[in-house]
N, C-alpha and C positions, 0 to 999 in steps of 0.2 A: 497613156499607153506605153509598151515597150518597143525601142526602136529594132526597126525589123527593115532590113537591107530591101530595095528596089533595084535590079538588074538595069530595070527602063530607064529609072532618074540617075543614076550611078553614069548610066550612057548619057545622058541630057547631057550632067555636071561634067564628064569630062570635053566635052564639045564645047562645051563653055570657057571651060580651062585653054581650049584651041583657038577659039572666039578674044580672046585675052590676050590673047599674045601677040595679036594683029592690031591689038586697042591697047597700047600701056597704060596711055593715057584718064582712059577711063575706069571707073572703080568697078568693081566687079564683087563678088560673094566670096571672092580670094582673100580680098582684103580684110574679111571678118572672121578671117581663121588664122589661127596661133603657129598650124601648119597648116603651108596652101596644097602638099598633096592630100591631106586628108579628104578627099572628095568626102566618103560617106559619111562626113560630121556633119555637112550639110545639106544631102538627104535626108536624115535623122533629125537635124532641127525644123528643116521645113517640117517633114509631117507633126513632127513634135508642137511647133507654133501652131498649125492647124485645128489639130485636135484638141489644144485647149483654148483655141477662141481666136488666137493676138493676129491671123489671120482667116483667112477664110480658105473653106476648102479644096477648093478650085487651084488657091494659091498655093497651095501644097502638095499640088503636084501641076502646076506649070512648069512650062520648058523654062531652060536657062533666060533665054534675048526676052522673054516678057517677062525677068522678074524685075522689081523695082529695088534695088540696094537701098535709098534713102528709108522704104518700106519697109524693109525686111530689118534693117538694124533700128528701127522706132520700136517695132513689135519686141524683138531681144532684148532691148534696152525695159520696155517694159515688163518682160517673163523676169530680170533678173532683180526689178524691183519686189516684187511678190516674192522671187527665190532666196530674196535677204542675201545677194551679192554684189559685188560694185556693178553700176551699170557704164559696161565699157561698150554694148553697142556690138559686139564681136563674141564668138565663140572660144572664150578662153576656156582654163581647166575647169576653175570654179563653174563655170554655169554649163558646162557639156556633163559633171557630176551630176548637179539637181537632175538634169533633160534626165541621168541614169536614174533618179529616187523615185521608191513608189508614192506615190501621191494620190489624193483624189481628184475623180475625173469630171468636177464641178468646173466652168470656165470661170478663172480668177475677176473678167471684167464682163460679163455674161452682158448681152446685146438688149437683154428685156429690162436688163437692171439699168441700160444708158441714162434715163432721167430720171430715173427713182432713187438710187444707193444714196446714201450718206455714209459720211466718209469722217469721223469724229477725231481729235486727238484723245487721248487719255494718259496716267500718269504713269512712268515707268516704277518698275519695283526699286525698294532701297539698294543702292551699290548699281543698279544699270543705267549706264550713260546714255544708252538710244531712246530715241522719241518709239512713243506705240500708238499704233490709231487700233479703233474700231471700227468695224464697218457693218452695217446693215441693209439687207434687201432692197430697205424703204418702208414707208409706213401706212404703204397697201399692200405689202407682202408678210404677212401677219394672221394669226387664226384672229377671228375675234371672237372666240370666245377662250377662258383659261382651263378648262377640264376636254380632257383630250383624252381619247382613248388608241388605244393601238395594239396590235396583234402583230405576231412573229408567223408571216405565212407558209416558211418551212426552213427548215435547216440544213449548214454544212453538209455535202457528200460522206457519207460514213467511212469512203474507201480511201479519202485522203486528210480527212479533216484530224485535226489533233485537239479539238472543243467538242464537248458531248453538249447535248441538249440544254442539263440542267447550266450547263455552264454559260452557254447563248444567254440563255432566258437571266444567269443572274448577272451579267454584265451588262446583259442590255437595260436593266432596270439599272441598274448601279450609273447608266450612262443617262438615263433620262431625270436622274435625281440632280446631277449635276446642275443639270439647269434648274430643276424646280425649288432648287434648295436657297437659291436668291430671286426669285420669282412667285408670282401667287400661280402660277401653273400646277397643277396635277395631269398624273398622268395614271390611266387606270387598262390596265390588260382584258381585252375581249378573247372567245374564241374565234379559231381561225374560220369559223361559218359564218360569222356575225362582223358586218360591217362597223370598220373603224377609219378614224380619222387618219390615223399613220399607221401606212404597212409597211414592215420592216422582211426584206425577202431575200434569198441567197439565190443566185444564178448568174450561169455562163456563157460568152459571146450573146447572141441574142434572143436575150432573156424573157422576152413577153414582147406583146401583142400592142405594144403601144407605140405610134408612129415617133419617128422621131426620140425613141427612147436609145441613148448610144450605149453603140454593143460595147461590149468588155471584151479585154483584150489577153485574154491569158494573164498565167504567173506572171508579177512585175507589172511595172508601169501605173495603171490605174487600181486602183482597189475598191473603191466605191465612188456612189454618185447618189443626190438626193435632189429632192423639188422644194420648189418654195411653196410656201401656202399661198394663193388666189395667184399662181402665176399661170394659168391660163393650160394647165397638161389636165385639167379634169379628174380624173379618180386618182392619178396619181399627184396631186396636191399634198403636198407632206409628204412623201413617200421617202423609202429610203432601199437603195439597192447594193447589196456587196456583191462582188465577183469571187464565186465560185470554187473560180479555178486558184484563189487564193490557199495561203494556207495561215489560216487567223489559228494565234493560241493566247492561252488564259495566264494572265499573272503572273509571266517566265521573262526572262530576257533570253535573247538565239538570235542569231544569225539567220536562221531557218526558215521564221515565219513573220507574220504582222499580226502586231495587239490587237485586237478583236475589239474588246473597250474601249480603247484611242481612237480606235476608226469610225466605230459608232458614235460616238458620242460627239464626233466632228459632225457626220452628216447628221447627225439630231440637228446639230446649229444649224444647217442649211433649212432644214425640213422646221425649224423654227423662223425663218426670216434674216438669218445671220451672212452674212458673205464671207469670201476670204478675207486674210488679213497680213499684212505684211512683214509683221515682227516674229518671229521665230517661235517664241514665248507664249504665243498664243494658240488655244486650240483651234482656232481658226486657221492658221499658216496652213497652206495646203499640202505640206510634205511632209511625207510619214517622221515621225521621231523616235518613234521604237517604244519599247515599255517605259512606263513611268512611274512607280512606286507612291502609291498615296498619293494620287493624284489631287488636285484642286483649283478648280478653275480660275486660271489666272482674272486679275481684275478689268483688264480691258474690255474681257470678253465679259465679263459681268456687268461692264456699263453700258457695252452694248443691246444685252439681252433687256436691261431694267428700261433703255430709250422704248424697247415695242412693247411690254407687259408693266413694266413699275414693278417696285421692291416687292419681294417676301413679306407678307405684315406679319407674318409668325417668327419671322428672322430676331437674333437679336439687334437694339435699336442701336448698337454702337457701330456698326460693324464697318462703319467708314465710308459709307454711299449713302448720297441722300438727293433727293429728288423733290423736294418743298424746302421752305422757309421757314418752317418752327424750329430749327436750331440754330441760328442769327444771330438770336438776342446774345451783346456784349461780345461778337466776335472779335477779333485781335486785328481785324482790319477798321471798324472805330474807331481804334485806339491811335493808330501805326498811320491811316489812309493811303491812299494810292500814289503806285510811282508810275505804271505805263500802265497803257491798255491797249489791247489790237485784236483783230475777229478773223478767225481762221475756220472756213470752212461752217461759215453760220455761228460760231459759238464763241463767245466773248470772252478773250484772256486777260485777267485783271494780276497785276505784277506791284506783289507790295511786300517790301523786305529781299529776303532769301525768298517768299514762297510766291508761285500763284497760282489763280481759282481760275475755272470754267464755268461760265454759265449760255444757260441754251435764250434761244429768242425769246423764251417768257419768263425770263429772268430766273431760271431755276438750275440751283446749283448743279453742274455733272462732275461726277469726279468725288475724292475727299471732301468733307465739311471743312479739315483741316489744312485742306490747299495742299500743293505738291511742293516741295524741296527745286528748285529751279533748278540746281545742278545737276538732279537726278533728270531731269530731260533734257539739259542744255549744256551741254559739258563746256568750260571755261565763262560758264558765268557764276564763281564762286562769290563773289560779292552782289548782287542783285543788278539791277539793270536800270537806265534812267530814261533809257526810253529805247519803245520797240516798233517795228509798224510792218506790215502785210502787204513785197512788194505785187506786181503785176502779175509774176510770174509763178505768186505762191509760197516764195521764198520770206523768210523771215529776219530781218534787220537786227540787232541788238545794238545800242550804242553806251556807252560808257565812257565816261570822260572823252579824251582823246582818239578812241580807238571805237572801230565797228565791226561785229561780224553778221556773215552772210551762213545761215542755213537752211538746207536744204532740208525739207520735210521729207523729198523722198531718199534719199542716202544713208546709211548709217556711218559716212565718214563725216565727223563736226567740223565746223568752222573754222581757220584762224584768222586771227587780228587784223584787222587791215587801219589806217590812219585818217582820221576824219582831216585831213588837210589834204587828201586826193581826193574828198570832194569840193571842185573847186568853188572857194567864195559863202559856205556855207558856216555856220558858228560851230566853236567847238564848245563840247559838254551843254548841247541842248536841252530844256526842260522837257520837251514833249516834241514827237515827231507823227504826221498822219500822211498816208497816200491816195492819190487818187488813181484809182486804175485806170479807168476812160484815157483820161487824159496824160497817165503816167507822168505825173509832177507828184513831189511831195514835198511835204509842208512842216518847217524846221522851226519850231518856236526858242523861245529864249527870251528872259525878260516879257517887257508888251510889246514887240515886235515878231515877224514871221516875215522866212524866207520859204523862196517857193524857185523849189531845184527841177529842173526838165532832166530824168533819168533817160531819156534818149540822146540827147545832144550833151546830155552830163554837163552840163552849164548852169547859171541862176537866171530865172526868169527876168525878163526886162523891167525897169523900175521898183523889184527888189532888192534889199527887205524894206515891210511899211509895218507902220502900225498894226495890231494885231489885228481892231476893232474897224479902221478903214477897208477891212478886206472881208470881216465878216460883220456886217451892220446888225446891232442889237447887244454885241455882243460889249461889257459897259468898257468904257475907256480905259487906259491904261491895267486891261486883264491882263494878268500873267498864266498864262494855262500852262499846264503840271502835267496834263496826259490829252492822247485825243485817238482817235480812230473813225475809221470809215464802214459803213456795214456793208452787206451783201448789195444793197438796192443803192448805194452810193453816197447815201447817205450822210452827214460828218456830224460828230459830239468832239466837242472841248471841255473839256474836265479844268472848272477855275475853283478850289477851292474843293467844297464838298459840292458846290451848285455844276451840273453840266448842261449845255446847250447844243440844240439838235438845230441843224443846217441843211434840209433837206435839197437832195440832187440836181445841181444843175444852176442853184438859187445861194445866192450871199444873205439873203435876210433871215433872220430867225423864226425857228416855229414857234406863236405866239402861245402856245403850252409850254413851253419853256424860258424858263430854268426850272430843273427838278434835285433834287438830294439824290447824288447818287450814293451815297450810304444807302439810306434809309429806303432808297429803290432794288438794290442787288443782296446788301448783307443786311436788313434788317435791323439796323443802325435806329439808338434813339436820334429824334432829331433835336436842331441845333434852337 
């Protein structure tokens, strides 16, 4: 929505401001503005947090003395993660711009999606330095079936639209091919008498008959909005709604108005199962980006789309995405083998050379067959890495000789250096490093011993380092393990060789199904 002045909260905010100045001491809503007279920045962000989710309604327009400041700068800090700005927690320039951008009126972390979404990395493109995730609905948020039909159940106002009919109808096709063109999806046109699976409809403020459907807001601010399929709105399952009061045009660049194509073609992804997405780059970001010339859907959003449907089988077979094991044989990881491994978000990072793979929980590759370029996601890791691990908080470890960095998944500012000799007591240039979240220690190999560091007290554990094999029984004496990680269920594998062993949670003995060929289980690897 576009912000729109409150006389009422304008008077709340500056009573607050009076409230302030009897408390220096305490923090206030002052402190998260760049200028403390700007009262109505933060009128305008409250409703702004409101209306797409990061708070609740109520809270957007509470009085000043019941807002919560540790609350209200959680929520900004996370509007500014989705707005692809630093997250300072405060209402600086950058993120009171976005609050100005039209965007769609989808909420970026939607309350139905709380244990459903998945939340993927994927590879950035050649020459971009930031990480890109993908994100989806979840995988009951999906049609199940792939021939889907949909109708355009009427069009732009004649008296202010700059898009005639045929031009709706040929970009809205042009926006559904998008997707079907890496997917086995079709999508076939009904009349508007005849029920379809996605209605695609233009209207203003409040638009239809369906509870809980949010009005639009005038020129500005929001521009459209869609449903997920099986998320519980009934007819409008799939749906997809623009605002009106917009003025969408065809194939132009202006000042003036919003691409009509861009905008559909985003809420298609909604009304397919897709969620926001953080990275700019993607048609999923939720802010407008203006015309784009030869559009093509970037690959994030293609590995997202391929997790709920699977590839195109009419596609061509090279095209760099692949989802089974029949392209394996005599990969380049055979040859090379593995240097680290770590599991982010469900899905297993294997780091060998310059590159590495993703594979999902049933061992299927996501991503390139050809692996990603490290640097192109991890900026100042131009020589590969020897060991990585996944701390508690999400964050990502890289260690290399002497030196470690800390990234943050969610930031686009990278890493620098920090010296493996301020962690106190721990080896330098480790073989293989594993964490345990529970417990937040992690686990520092080197040779056939292992030290085991308490990230809390930043200390080494008592009676550390011991033998590798004294600490995890089964596993054969003097092993030198090379890589290891933890999985989602706590899980631990040690990677000794090509053989790895699984340590199930909670327990030092080994699971008597192992040791297995991690070659020959992930890449398809002859065995030895």
């Amino acid at each position: 929505m576009s912000f729109r002045g409150s006389v009422l909260a304008v008077a709340l905010l500056q009573a607050m401001l009076a409230i302030s100045r009897g408390h220096e001491s305490a923090p206030t809503f002052l402190d998260m503005l760049e200028d403390p007279s700007d009262i109505s920045t933060l009128v305008k962000a409250a409703r702004f947090l409101a209306t797409y989710g990061y708070i609740s309604p109520e809270k957007g327009e509470t009085s000043p003395e019941q807002m919560n400041v540790t609350e209200m700068s959680t929520a900004i800090r996370k509007m500014q993660r989705y707005a692809a700005v630093n997250q300072t927690g405060i209402l600086d320039q950058p993120t009171v711009r976005m609050m100005n951008t039209a965007r769609c009126g989808c909420h970026d972390e939607p309350e139905e999606l709380k244990d459903t979404r998945i939340e993927y990395y994927a590879s950035a493109e050649s020459g971009n330095r930031r990480k890109k995730r993908y994100v989806v609905a979840g995988l009951n948020f999906k049609w199940d079936k792939n021939d889907i039909t949909y109708k355009i159940t009427n069009y732009p106002d004649d008296s202010r639209s700059l898009l005639t009919k045929v031009q709706v109808r040929e970009d809205t096709a042009r926006a559904l091919k998008v997707w079907s063109d890496v997917t086995p999806l079709t999508f076939t046109k009904v009349s508007v008498d005849e029920i379809a699976d996605m209605e695609i409809l233009f209207g203003s403020y409040h638009h239809t008959d369906l509870a809980r459907d949010p009005t639009f807001d005038g020129p500005g601010g929001t521009l459209a909005h869609a449903f997920f399929p099986n998320s519980g709105w009934g007819e409008a399952n799939g749906d997809v709604h623009l605002d009106d009061s917009e003025t969408f045009t065809h194939r132009e660049f202006t000042a003036e108005g919003t691409d009509y194509f861009f905008t559909v073609a985003h809420e298609i992804g909604h009304a397919l199962g897709m969620a926001h997405a953080t990275d700019r780059s993607s048609l999923m970001f939720p802010y407008d980006k203006g015309y784009i010339p030869d559009f093509v859907l970037p690959e994030d959003d293609t590995y997202g789309i391929q997790l709920l449907y699977g590839k195109n089988p009419d596609a061509p077979s090279n095209d760099g995405v692949t989802t089974g094991q029949d392209t394996r044989s005599e990969h380049e990881v055979c040859r090379r083998g593995v240097d680290s491994l770590t599991m982010v978000d469900s899905v297993l990072h294997v780091f060998s050379g310059n590159k590495f793979w993703r594979f999902s929980e049933t061992k299927d590759i996501v991503g390139p067959v050809e692996g990603t370029v490290s640097r192109d996601y991890f900026e100042r890791l131009n020589a590969g890495t020897t060991a990585v691990y996944t701390r508690w908080d999400g964050k990502l470890v890289f260690l290399r000789g002497r030196n470690y960095w800390i990234y943050d998944a969610t930031s686009k500012d990278q890493a620098k250096a920090h010296k493996m000799a301020n962690l106190g007591g721990v080896p330098k240039s480790p073989t293989a490093v594993m964490h345990d979240r529970d417990q937040r220690h992690t686990y520092f190999f080197k040779y056939s011993k292992v030290w085991k560091y308490d990230e809390q007290s930043q200390s080494l554990v008592d009676g550390f380092p011991m033998g590798v094999h004294k600490v995890f029984d089964g596993l054969p004496k003097k092993s030198r393990v090379q890589a290891a990680f933890t999985d989602e269920q706590g899980d631990r594998y040690l990677l000794v060789g090509r053989q790895y062993y699984r340590f199930p949670n909670g327990q030092d003995q080994l699971d008597p199904d192992y040791p297995k060929d991690f070659l020959v289980e992930y890449f398809g690897c002859q065995p030895e």
